[in-house]
N, C-alpha and C positions, 0 to 999 in steps of 0.2 A: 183527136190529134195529140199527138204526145210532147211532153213537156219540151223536151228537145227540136221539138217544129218549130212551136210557138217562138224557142227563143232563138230560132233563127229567122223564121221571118220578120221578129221584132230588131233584130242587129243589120236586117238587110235593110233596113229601113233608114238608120241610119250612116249607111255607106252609099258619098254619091257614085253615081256611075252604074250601079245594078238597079236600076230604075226598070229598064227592057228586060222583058221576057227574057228574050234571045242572049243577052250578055249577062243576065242572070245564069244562064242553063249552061255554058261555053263557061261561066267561072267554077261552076258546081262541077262538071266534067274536068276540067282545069285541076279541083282542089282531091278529085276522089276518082274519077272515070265513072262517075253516076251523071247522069242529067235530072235526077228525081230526087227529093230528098226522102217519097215516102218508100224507093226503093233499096235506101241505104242504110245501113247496118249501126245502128248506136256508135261503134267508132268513127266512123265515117262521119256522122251526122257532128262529133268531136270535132275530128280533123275542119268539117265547114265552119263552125263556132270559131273555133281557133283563128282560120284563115279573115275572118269578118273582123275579129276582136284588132290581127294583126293592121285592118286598113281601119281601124280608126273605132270601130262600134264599140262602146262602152257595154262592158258586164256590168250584171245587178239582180238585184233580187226582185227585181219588177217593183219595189215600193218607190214611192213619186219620193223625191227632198224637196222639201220646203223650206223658201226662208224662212230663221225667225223674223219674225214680228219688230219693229223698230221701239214699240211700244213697251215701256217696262211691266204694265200690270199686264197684258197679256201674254208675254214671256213665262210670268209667272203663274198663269193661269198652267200652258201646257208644262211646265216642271212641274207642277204639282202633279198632272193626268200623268206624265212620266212615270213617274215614282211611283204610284198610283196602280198602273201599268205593270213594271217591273215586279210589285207586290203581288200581283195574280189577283189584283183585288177587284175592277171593273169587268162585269160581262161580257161588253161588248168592247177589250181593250183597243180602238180604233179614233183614227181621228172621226169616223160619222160617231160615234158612240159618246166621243168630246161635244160633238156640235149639238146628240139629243137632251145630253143633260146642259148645257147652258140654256137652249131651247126653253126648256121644263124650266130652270132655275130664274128665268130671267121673263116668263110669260106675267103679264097682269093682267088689270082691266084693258087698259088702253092700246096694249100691245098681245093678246091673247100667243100669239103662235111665236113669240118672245123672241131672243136675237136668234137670227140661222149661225153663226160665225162667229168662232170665239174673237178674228181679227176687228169684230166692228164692235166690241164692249167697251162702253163707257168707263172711266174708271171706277164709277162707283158701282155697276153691275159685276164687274170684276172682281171689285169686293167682297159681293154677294157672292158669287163664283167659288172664289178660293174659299172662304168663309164656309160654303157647303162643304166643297172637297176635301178640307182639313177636318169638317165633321163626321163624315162618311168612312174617311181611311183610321180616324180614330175607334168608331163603331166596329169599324171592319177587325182591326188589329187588336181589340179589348174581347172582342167574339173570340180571335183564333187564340189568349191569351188564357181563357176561359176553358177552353175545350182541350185542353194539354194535360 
């Protein structure tokens, strides 16, 4: 399915009233004289994005927004992953990729499989947290300081 299906059935999703088959297919006819989307032609399938954005469906790049956090040390946790992020310096630049290294960072005896969620860190594991992350982007940026 092509990128432009997906993100129209993810826009119809969010406009009430195309719920039905039938007033789905009557809009799609309506906006292009297709009743199909996978019969229509890249502009076409435009023109229907277009028509959806106009009743209300939000564009995007499909990435979720997230609150921050109300919490100041885990605010500070994800600006450091940010920057972090932005440096090209994490593998896995994502928020799962945030959540395996607190994971890792914050497992001990008592807690082996450590916090899931950077939003449930104590302040003092946050500590730990950032303390790592400010160690790693250091290592990371003294590596690429070296190799120049």
């Amino acid at each position: 399915m092509s990128n432009a299906i997906k993100a129209i059935h993810a826009s119809r999703r969010q406009v009430p009233g195309l719920e039905d088959e039938e007033t789905w297919r009557d809009f799609l006819h309506q906006v292009t004289g297709e009743r199909s989307i996978r019969a229509m032609p890249e502009p076409a399938r435009a023109k229907v994005l277009d028509a959806l954005r106009a009743r209300g469906a939000k564009s995007g790049n499909g990435a979720r927004s997230f609150k921050p956090s109300d919490k100041p040390h885990v605010r500070k946790v994800f600006a450091i992953w940010g920057a972090m992020c932005r440096a090209g310096i994490p593998d896995n630049p994502t928020r799962a990729g945030l959540r395996a290294f607190v994971a890792k960072m914050t497992a001990s005896a008592e807690r082996p499989e450590g916090v899931g969620n950077p939003e449930w860190l104590t302040p003092e594991d946050a500590r730990k947290v950032t303390e790592a992350l400010k160690a790693w982007e250091r290592r990371e940026l003294a590596k690429r300081r070296a190799s120049r």
